[in-house]
C-alpha positions in Angstrom: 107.5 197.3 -8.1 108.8 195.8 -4.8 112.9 196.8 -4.3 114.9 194.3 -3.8 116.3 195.7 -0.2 113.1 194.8 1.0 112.8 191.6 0.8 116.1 190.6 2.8 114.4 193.3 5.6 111.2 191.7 5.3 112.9 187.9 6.0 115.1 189.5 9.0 112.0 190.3 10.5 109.9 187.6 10.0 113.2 185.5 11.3 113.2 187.0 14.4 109.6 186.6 14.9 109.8 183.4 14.6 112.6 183.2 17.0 111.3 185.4 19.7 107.8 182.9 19.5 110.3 180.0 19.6 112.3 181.3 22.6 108.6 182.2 24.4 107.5 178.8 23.6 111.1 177.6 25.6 110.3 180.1 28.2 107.2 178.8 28.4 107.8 175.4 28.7 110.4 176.2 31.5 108.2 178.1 33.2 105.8 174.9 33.2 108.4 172.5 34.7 109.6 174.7 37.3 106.0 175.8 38.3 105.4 171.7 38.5 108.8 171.4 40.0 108.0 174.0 42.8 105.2 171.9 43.6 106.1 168.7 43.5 109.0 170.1 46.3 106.9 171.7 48.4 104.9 168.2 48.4 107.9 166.9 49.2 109.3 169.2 52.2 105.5 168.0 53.5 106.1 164.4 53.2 109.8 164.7 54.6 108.5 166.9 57.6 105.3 164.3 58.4 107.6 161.2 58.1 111.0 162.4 60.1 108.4 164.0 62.8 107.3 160.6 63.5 110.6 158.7 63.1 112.7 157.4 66.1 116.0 158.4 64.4 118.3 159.5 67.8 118.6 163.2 67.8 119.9 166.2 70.1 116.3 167.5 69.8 112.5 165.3 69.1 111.9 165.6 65.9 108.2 165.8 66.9 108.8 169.6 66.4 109.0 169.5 63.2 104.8 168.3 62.9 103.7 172.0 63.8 105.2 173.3 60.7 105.2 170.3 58.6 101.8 171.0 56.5 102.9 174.7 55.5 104.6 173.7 52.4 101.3 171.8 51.3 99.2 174.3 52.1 101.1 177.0 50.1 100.9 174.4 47.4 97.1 174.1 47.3 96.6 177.6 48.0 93.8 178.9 45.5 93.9 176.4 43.7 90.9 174.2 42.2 90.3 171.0 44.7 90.6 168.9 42.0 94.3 169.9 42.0 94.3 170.4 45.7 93.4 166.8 45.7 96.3 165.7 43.7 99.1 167.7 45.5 97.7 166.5 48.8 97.9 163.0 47.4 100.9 163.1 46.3 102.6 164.8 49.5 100.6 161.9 51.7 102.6 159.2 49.2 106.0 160.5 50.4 105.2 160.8 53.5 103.7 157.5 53.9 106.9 155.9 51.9 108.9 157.2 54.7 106.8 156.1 57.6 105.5 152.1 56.3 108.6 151.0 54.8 109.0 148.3 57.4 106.0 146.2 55.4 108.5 145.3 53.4 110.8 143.3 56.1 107.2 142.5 57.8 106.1 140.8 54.2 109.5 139.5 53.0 111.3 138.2 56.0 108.9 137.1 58.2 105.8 136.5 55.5 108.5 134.9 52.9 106.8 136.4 49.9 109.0 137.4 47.3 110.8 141.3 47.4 109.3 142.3 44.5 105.7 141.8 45.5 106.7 143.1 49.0 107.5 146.7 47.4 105.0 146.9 45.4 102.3 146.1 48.2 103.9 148.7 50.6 104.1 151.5 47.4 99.7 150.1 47.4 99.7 151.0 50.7 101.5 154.4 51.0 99.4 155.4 47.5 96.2 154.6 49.8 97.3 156.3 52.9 98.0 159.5 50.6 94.3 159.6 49.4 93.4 160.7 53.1 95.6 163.7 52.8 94.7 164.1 49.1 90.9 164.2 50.8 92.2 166.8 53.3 93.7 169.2 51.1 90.3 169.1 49.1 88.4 170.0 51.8 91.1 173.1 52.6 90.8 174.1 49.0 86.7 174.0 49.4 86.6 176.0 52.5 89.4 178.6 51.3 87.2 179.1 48.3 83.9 179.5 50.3 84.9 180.9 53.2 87.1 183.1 55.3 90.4 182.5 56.8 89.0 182.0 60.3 86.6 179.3 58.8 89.7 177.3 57.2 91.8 177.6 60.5 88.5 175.9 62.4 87.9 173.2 59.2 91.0 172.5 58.5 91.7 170.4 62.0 88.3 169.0 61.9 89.0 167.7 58.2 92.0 166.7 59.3 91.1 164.4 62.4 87.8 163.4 60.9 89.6 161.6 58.0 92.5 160.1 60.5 89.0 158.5 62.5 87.9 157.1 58.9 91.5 156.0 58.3 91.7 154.3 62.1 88.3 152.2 61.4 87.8 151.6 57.6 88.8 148.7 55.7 89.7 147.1 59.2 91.5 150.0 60.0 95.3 151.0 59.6 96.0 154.0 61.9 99.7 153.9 61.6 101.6 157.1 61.5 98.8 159.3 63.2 100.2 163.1 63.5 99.3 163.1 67.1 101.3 160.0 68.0 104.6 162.7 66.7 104.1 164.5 70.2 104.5 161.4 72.3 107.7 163.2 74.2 105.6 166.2 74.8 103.9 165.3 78.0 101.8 168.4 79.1 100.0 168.4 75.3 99.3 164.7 74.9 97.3 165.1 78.5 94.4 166.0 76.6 94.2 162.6 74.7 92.1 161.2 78.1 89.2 164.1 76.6 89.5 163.8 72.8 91.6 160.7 72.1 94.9 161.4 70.0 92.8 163.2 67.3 92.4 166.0 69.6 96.2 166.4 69.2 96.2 166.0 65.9 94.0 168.6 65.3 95.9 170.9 67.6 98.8 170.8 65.1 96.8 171.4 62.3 95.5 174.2 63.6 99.2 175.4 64.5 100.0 174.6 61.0 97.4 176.5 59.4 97.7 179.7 61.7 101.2 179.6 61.0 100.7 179.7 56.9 97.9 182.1 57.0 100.8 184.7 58.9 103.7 183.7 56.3 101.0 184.0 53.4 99.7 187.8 55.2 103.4 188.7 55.8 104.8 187.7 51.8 101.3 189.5 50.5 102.0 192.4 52.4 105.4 192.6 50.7 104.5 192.6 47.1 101.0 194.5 47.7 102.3 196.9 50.1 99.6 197.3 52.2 99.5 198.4 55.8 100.6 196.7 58.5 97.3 194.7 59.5 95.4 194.7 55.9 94.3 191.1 55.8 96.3 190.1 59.2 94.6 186.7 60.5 93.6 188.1 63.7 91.0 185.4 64.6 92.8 182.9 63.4 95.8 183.6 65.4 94.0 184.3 68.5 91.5 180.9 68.4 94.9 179.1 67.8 96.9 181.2 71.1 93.0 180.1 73.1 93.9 176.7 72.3 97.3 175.9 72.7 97.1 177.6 76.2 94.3 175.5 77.0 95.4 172.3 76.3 99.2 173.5 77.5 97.5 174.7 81.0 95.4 171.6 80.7 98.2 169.2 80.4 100.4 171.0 83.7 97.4 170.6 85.7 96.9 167.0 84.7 100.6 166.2 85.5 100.6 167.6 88.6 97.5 165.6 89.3 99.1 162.3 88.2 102.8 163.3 90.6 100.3 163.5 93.7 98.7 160.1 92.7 101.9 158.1 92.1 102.8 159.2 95.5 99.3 157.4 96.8 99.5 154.7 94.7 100.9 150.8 95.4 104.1 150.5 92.8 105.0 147.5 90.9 108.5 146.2 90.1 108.4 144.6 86.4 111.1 142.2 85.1 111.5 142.4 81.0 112.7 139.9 79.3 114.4 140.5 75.5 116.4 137.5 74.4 116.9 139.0 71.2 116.4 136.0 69.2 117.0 135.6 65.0 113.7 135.8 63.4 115.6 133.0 61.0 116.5 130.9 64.0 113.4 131.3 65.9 111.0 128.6 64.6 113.7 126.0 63.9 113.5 123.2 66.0 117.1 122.7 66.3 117.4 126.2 67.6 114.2 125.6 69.9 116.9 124.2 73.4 119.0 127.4 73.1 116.2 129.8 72.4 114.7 128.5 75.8 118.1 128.3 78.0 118.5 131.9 77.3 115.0 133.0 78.1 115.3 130.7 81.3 118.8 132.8 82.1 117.8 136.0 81.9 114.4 135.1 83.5 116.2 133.8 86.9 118.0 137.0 86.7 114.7 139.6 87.4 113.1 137.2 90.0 111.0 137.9 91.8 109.5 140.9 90.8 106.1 141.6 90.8 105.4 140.5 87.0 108.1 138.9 84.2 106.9 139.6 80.5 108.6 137.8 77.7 107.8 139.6 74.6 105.5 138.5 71.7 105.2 134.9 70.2 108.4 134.6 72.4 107.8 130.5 72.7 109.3 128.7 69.8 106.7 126.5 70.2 102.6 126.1 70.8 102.7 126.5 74.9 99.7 124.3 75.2 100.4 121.8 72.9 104.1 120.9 73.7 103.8 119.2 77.1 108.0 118.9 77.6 108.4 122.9 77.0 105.7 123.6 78.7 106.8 121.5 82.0 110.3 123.9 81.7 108.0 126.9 82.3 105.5 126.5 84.6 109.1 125.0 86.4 111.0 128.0 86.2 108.3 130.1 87.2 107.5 128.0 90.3 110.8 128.9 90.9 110.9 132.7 90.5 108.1 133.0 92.2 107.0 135.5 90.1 103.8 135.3 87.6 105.1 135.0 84.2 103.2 136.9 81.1 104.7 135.1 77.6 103.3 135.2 74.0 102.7 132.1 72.1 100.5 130.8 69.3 97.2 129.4 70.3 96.1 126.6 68.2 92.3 125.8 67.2 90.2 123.8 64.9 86.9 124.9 63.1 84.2 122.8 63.0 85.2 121.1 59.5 88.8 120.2 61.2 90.8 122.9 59.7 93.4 124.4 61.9 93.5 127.7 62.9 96.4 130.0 65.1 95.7 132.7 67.7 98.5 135.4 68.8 98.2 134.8 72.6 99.3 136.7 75.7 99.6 133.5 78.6 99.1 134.7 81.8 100.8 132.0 84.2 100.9 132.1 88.4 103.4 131.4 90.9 101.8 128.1 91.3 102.1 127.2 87.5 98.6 127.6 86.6 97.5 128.8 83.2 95.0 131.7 84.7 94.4 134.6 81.6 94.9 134.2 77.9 94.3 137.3 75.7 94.2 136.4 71.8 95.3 139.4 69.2 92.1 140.8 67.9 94.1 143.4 65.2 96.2 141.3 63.0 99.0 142.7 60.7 98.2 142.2 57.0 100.0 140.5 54.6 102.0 139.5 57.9 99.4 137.2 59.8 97.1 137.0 57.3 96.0 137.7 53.9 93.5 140.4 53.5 90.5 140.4 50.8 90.9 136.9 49.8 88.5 137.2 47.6 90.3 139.7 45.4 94.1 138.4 46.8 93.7 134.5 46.1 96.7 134.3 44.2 98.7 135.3 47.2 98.4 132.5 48.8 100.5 130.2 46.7 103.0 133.1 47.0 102.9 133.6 50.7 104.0 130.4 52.6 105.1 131.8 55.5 102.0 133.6 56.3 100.3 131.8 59.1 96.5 131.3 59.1 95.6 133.5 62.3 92.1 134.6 63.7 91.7 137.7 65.7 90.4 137.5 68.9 87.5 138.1 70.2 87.4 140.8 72.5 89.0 142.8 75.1 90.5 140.8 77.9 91.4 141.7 81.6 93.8 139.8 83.4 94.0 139.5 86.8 97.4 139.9 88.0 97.8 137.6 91.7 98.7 139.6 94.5 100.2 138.6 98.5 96.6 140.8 99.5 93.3 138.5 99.4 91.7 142.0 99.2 93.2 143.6 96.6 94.0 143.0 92.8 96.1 144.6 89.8 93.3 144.4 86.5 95.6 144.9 83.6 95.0 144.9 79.8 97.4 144.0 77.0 97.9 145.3 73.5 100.4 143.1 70.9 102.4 144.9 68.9 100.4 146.5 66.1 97.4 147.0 68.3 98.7 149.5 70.1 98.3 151.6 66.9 94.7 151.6 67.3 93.2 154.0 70.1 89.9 152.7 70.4 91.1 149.0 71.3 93.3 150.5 74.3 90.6 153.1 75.1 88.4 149.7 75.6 91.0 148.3 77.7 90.6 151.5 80.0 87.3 151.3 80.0 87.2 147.9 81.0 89.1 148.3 84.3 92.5 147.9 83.0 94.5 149.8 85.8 97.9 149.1 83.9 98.5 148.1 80.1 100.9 145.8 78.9 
């Protein structure tokens, strides 16, 4: 027979039990948000880093700094883990950083494209989601190598990864190179020097390589810690020294290239350019009651940096088609007659295919002292969703949504312009890059190449 004391003593203790699994259920639970939590910050410090390192937000020091130590937090996010999950963090860090470096799309799309805010926002969040698969790609490679091989072999991989998938990014799907890490050390003359050897990958790679050193330390320094082993157990000493080889290379490499370029600017011819920024409303510009006092004020500030070796009026600065507006056209060949100064202005080109359908170039006019028309160079990287619609194929429902988009072309290749000088027996080849091209290495490498001694 069971006494009846028992039974209260046996439900007590099933009681608490059940409340001590309850409360490690809780525990659990917590312990799963703040696990995802911790990641999902340490995706974010990533994202913040990459996108403030290549802002131009006015600050005491260049926030270009902050690129060597960016990628730490991701890399102690998608440290052994599967890449399956690497892939995923590194995606998601490479969404907010991309957020923070293509939200102008929006004002690109909506303002000057007219298509509706909505759409605009939810094309940019496309495009920031795509940009993050490249990093997604590069934490899964970091995740394969730390799983395969030694620390050394990720500190080498990793920047290789890194700068291989920023090439695939520059060229695929037409190419959109914007926000490469390089381009964060633009204030830091003696490292970007290195970009006439390896391009701006080379200097992307350079930080990665900082980035990974610099994690493999803080990851040696908090395991030695908590494992308490001696003082170099498990120090990265390869990795720390190929990363000290490098960044005194390329730091040596970049002094010596600087003092090579102050000895050749004291050889060379200078030239004495006039800009030209009238600072026009975008909602103003193409209105043709607007079109008289868009001109007077270009023809104001233009008399004002006469003669000069070059004016340059900034892009699609003509409120009008140059060629095919004789009365507007008459004003400048006038006023540069009497600057006396050549006169490089942007303006639509317009064209016709062979069925009679119109067509637009984004043209650089090159025009002499004499008035003469003597270089045009037509925009051969256009700006989505901006100039034109991508993928019609897929996008055809755009079009009744985007009005204000014009119906652009890209050029055809790189030009040279010849800039006139007083010397029958000596020129000044030059290239020029509008706007969003100058994103794209390979087209201003190929204006180097071609014998562009300046770019515009």
């Amino acid at each position: 027979m069971v006494s009846s004391t028992l039974i209260p003593i046996a439900k007590k203790r099933t009681d608490r039990w059940g409340q001590l699994s309850r409360d490690s259920g809780l525990l659990s639970f917590l312990s799963f948000l703040m696990s995802r939590a911790r990641i999902a910050l340490l995706c974010l410090l990533t994202g913040l880093g990459y996108s403030l390192a290549l802002s131009n937000i006015p600050t005491r020091y260049p926030l270009g700094i902050l690129a060597w130590v960016a990628l730490i937090p991701l890399h102690s996010a998608v440290s052994h883990t599967t890449p399956r999950q690497a892939f995923l963090r590194g995606w998601l860090a490479g969404c907010f950083g991309f957020v923070g470096t293509v939200y102008w799309v929006v004002l690109a799309m909506h303002r000057y494209g007219q298509i509706p805010l909505a759409i605009s926002v939810g094309l940019m969040a496309l495009l920031a989601v795509y940009l993050g698969v490249y990093i997604g790609l590069y934490t899964l490679c970091v995740a394969w190598l730390e799983r395969r091989w030694s620390a050394t072999t990720v500190a080498v991989g990793a920047p290789c990864a890194w700068s291989a998938l920023e090439f695939l990014r520059t060229h695929a799907l037409s190419g959109f190179p914007w926000a490469l890490l390089g381009y964060s050390q633009f204030l830091t003359l003696p490292v970007i020097q290195v970009a006439d050897i390896t391009g701006v990958y080379g200097i992307s790679a350079l930080i990665v390589l900082v980035n990974v050193t610099l994690f493999q330390i803080l990851r040696w320094v908090w395991t030695r810690q908590t494992a308490n082993h001696s003082f170099l157990h498990s120090f990265p000493k390869t990795s720390v020294v190929v990363c000290l080889v490098w960044v005194t290379a390329i730091w040596w490499y970049g002094y010596w290239r600087l003092h090579q370029e102050e000895a050749l600017n004291q050889q060379s011819d200078h030239l004495h350019i006039g800009l030209v920024q009238a600072n026009i409303d975008q909602a103003h510009k193409w209105d043709p009651a607007f079109q008289t006092e868009t001109m007077a004020r270009y023809t104001s500030l233009t008399r004002q940096v006469a003669g000069t070796d070059l004016i340059i009026w900034p892009e699609a600065a003509t409120p009008f088609l140059f060629e095919q507006t004789p009365a507007y056209r008459a004003l400048i060949i006038e006023l540069v007659r009497e600057a006396g100064t050549p006169l490089l202005l942007g303006s639509p080109t317009l064209r016709r295919h062979q069925d009679g359908r119109p067509y637009l170039f984004n043209s650089a006019y090159l025009v002499s002292p004499s008035g003469e028309t003597i270089g045009r160079y037509d925009k051969q990287h256009l700006v989505p969703f901006g100039e034109y619609i991508p993928l019609k194929t897929f996008l055809f429902f755009l079009e009744k949504l985007v009005v204000g988009i014009g119906d652009f072309e890209p050029g055809t290749g790189a030009t040279i312009l010849q800039l006139p000088t007083h010397s029958a027996t000596s020129s000044n080849p030059f290239g020029v890059a509008i706007c969003f091209e100058v994103i794209f290495p390979n087209l201003v490498r190929e204006l180097a190449q071609a014998g562009a001694q300046f770019l515009v």
